[in-house]
C-alpha positions as a Markdown table, in Angstrom:
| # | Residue | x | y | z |
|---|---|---|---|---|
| 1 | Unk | 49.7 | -59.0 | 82.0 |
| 2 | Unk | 51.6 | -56.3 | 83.5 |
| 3 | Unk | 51.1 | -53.0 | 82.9 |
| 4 | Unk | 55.2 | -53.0 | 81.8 |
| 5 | Unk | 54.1 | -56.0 | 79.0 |
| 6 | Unk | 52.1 | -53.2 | 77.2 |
| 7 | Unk | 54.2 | -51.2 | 75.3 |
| 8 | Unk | 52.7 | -48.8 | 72.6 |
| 9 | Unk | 52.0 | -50.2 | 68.9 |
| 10 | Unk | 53.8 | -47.8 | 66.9 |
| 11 | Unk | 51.6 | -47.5 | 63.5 |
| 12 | Unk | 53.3 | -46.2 | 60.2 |
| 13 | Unk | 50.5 | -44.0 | 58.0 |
| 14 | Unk | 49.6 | -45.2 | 54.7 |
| 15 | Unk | 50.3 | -43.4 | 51.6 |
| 16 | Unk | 46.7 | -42.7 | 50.9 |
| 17 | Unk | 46.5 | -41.6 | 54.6 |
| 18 | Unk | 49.2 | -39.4 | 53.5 |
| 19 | Unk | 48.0 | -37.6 | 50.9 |
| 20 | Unk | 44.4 | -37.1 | 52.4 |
| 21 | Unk | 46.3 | -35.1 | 55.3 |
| 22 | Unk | 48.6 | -33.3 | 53.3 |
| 23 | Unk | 48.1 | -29.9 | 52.2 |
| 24 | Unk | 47.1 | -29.2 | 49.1 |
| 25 | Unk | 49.7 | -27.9 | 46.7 |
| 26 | Unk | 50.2 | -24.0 | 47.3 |
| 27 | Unk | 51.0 | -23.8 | 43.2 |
| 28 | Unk | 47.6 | -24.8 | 42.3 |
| 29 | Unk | 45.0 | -21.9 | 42.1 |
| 30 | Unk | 41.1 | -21.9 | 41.8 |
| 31 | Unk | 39.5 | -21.5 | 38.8 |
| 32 | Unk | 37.4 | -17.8 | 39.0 |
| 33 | Unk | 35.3 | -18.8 | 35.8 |
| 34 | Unk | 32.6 | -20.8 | 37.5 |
| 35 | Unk | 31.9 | -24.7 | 36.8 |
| 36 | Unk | 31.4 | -25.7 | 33.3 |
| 37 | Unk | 29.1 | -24.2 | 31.3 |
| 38 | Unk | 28.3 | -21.2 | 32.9 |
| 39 | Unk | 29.2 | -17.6 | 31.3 |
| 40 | Unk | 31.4 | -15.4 | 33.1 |
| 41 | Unk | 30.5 | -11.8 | 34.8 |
| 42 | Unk | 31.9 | -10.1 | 31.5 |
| 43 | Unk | 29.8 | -12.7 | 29.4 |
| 44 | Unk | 26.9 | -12.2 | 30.8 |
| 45 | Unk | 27.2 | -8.1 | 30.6 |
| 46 | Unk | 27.8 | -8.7 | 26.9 |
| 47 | Unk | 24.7 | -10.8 | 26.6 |
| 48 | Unk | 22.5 | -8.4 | 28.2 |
| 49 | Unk | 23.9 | -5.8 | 26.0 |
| 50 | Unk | 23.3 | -7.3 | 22.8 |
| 51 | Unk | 19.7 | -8.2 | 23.9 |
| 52 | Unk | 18.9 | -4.8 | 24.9 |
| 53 | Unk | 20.7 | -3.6 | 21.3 |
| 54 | Unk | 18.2 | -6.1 | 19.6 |
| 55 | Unk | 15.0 | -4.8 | 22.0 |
| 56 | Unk | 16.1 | -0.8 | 20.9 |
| 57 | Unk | 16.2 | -2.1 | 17.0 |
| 58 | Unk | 13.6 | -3.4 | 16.6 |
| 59 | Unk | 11.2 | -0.8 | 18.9 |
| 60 | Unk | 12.8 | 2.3 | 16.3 |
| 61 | Unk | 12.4 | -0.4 | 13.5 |
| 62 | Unk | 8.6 | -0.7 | 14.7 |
| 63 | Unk | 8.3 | 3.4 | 15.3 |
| 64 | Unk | 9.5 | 3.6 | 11.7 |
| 65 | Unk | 6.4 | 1.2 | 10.6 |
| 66 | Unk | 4.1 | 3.1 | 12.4 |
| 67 | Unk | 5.3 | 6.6 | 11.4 |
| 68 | Unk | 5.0 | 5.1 | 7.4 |
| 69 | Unk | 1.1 | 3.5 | 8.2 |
| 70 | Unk | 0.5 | 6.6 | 9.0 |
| 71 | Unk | 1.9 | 8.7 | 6.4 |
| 72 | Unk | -0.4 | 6.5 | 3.9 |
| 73 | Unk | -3.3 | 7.2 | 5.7 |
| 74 | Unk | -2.4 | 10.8 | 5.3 |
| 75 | Unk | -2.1 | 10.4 | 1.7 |
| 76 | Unk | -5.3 | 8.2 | 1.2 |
| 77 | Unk | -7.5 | 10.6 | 3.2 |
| 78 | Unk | -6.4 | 13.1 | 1.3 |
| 79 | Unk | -6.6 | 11.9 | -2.3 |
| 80 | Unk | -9.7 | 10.1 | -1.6 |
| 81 | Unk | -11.5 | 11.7 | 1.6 |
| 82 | Unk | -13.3 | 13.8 | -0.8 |
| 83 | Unk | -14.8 | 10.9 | -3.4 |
| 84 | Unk | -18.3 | 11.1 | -1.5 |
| 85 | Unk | -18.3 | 15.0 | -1.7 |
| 86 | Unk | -17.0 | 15.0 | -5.4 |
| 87 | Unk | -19.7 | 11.8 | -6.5 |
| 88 | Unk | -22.4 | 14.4 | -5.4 |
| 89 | Unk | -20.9 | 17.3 | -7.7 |
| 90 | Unk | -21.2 | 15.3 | -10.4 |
| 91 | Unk | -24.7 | 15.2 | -11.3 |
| 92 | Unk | -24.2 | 19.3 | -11.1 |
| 93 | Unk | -21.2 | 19.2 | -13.6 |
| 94 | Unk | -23.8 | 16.8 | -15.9 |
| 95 | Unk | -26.8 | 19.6 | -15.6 |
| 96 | Unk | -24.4 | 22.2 | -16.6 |
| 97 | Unk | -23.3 | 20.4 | -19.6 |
| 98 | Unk | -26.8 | 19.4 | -21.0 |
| 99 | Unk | -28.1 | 22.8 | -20.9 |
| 100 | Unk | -25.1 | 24.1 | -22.5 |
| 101 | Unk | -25.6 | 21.3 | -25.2 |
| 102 | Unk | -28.9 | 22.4 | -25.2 |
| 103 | Unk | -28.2 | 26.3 | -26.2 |
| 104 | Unk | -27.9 | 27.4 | -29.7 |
| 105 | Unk | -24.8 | 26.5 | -31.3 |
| 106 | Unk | -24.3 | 29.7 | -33.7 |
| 107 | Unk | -24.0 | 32.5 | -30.7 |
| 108 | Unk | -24.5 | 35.1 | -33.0 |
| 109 | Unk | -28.3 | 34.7 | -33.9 |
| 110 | Unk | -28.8 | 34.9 | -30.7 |
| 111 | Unk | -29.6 | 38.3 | -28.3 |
| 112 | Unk | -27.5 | 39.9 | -25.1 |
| 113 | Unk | -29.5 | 38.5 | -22.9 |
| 114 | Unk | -29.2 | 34.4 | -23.8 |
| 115 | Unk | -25.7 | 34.9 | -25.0 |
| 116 | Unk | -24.8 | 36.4 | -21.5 |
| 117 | Unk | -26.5 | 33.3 | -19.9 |
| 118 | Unk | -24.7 | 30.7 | -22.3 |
| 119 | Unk | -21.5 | 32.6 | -21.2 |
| 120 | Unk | -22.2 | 32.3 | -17.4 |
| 121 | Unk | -23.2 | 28.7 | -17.7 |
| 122 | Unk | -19.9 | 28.2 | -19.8 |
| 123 | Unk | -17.6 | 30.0 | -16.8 |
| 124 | Unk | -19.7 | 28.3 | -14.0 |
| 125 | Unk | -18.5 | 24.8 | -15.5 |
| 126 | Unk | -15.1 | 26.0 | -16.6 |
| 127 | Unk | -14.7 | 26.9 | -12.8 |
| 128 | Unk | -15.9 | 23.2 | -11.5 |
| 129 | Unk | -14.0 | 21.2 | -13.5 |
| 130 | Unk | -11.0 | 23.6 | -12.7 |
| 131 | Unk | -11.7 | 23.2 | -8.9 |
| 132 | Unk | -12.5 | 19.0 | -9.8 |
| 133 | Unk | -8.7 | 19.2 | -11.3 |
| 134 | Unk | -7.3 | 21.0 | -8.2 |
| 135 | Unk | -8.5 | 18.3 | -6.1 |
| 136 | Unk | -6.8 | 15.3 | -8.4 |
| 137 | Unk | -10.7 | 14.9 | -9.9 |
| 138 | Unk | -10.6 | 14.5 | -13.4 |
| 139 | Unk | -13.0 | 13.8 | -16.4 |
| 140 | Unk | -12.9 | 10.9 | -18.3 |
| 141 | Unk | -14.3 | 12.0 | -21.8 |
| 142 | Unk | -12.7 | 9.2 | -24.5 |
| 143 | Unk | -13.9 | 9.4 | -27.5 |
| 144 | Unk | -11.8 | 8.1 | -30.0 |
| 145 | Unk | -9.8 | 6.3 | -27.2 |
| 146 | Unk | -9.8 | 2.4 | -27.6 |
| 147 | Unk | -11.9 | 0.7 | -24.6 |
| 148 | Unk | -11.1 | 0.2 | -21.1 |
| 149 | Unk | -13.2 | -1.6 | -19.1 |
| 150 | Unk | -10.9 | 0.0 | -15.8 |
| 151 | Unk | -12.5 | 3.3 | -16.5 |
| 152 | Unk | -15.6 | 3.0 | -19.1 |
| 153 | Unk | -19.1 | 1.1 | -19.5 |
| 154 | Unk | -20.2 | -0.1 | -23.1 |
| 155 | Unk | -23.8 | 0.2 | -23.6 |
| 156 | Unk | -23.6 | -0.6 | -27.2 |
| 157 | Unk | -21.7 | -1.7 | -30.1 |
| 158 | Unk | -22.0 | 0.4 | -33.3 |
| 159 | Unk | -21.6 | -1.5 | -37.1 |
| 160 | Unk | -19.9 | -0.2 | -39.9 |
| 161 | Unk | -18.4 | 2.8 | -38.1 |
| 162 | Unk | -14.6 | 2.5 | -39.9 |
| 163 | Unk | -13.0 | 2.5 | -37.4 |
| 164 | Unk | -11.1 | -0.5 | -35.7 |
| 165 | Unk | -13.2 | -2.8 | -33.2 |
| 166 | Unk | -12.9 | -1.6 | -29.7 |
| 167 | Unk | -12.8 | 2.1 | -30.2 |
| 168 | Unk | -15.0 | 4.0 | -28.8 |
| 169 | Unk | -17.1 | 6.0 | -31.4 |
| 170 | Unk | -19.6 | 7.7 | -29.1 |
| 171 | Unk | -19.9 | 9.4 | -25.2 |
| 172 | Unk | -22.9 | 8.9 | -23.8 |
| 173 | Unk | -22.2 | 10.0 | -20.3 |
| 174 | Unk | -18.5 | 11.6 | -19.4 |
| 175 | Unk | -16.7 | 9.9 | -16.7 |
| 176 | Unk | -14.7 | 11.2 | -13.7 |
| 177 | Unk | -12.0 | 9.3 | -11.5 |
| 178 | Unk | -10.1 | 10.9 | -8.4 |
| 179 | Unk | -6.1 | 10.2 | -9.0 |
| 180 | Unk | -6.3 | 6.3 | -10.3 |
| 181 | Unk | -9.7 | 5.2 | -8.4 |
| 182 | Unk | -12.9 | 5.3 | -10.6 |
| 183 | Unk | -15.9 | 7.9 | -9.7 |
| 184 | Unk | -18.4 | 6.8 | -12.3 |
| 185 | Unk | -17.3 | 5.3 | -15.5 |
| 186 | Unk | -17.9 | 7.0 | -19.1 |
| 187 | Unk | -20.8 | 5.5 | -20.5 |
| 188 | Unk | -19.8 | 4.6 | -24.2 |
| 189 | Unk | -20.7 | 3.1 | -27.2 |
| 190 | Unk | -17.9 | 1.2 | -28.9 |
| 191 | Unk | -17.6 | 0.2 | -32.5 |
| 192 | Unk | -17.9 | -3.5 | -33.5 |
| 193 | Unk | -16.2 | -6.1 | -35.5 |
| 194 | Unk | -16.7 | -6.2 | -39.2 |
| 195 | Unk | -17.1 | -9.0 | -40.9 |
| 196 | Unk | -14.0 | -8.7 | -42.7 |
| 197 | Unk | -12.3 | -8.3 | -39.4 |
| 198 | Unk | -13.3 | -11.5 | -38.4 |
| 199 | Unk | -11.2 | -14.6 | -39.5 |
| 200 | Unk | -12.4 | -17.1 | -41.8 |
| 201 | Unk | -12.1 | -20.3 | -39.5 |
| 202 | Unk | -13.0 | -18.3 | -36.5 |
| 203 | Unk | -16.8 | -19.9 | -35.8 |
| 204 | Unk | -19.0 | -17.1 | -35.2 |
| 205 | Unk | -21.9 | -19.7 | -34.7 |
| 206 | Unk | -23.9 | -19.8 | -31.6 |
């Protein structure tokens, strides 16, 4: 065949041939928010933000915790860093009231001398338990006062004392307790139950 028997093939393009060659359409922009899912500059600013917000709370919120532990520990040390020092004074504050119990009770029979001495001993416990009160230290002497086991000891019940069960009808030994923690409790003797006190089916039997 002859070079003049070869005429070109002209080809038509497809429609999909088309449209993959074509331009794409000016009017359509690009999204600038990222693909799906994914927070935006702004977004992620506002994240951070509210995280480091959270992180600032809760370090002033912690500060705050601290600062109140400590204010308690203040307060403890204070109204109880002294129990040791007290619970030592107490056995002095006892001496001074035995030999004051001890003295003659009509200070008149008596001369200069001893009555000057009863005096001093008098002052010299006045001026403990004053300094004992100064310090939140305060005597527990309840007689009369119906029993507590928070703050006293009953060494013994007493009969036919007229008075109503549970009270306490003799001090033994005075108590003392700094603010609402006990030093030593009072030492007591409480009064007991009569029999008419107690009901008549209440079983007394052992």
């Amino acid at each position: 065949m002859s070079d003049k028997d070869q005429e070109p093939v002209e080809t038509e393009a497809s429609d999909e041939d088309a449209a993959t060659l074509a331009p794409e359409d000016a009017s359509d922009e690009v999204s600038m928010d990222g693909p799906a899912g994914e927070l935006t500059r702004e977004e992620e600013l506002e994240a951070r933000v509210a995280e480091l917000k959270d992180q600032l709370l809760r370090a002033i919120a912690e500060q705050e915790n601290v600062r109140k532990r400590a204010d308690r520990e203040r307060d403890q040390i204070r109204k109880f860093g002294i129990s040791n020092f007290a619970k030592d004074l107490l056995s002095a504050a006892d001496n001074l009231r035995r030999a004051l119990d001890a003295g003659p009770q009509d200070m008149e029979s008596v001369d200069d001398a001893v009555r000057n001495l009863i005096i001093g001993v008098e002052m010299t416990e006045k001026e403990l338990l004053t300094a004992f009160e100064k310090n939140g230290i305060r005597k527990i002497d309840p007689m009369g006062e119906k029993f507590d086991y928070n703050f006293h000891q009953a060494m013994f019940e007493v009969e036919d004392t007229n008075q109503e069960a549970g009270t306490i009808v003799q001090v033994l030994q005075a108590g003392y307790a700094i603010e609402d923690r006990i030093l030593r409790p009072a030492m007591v003797g409480v009064a007991k139950a009569s029999a008419a006190d107690v009901p008549e089916h209440l079983d007394t039997t052992v």
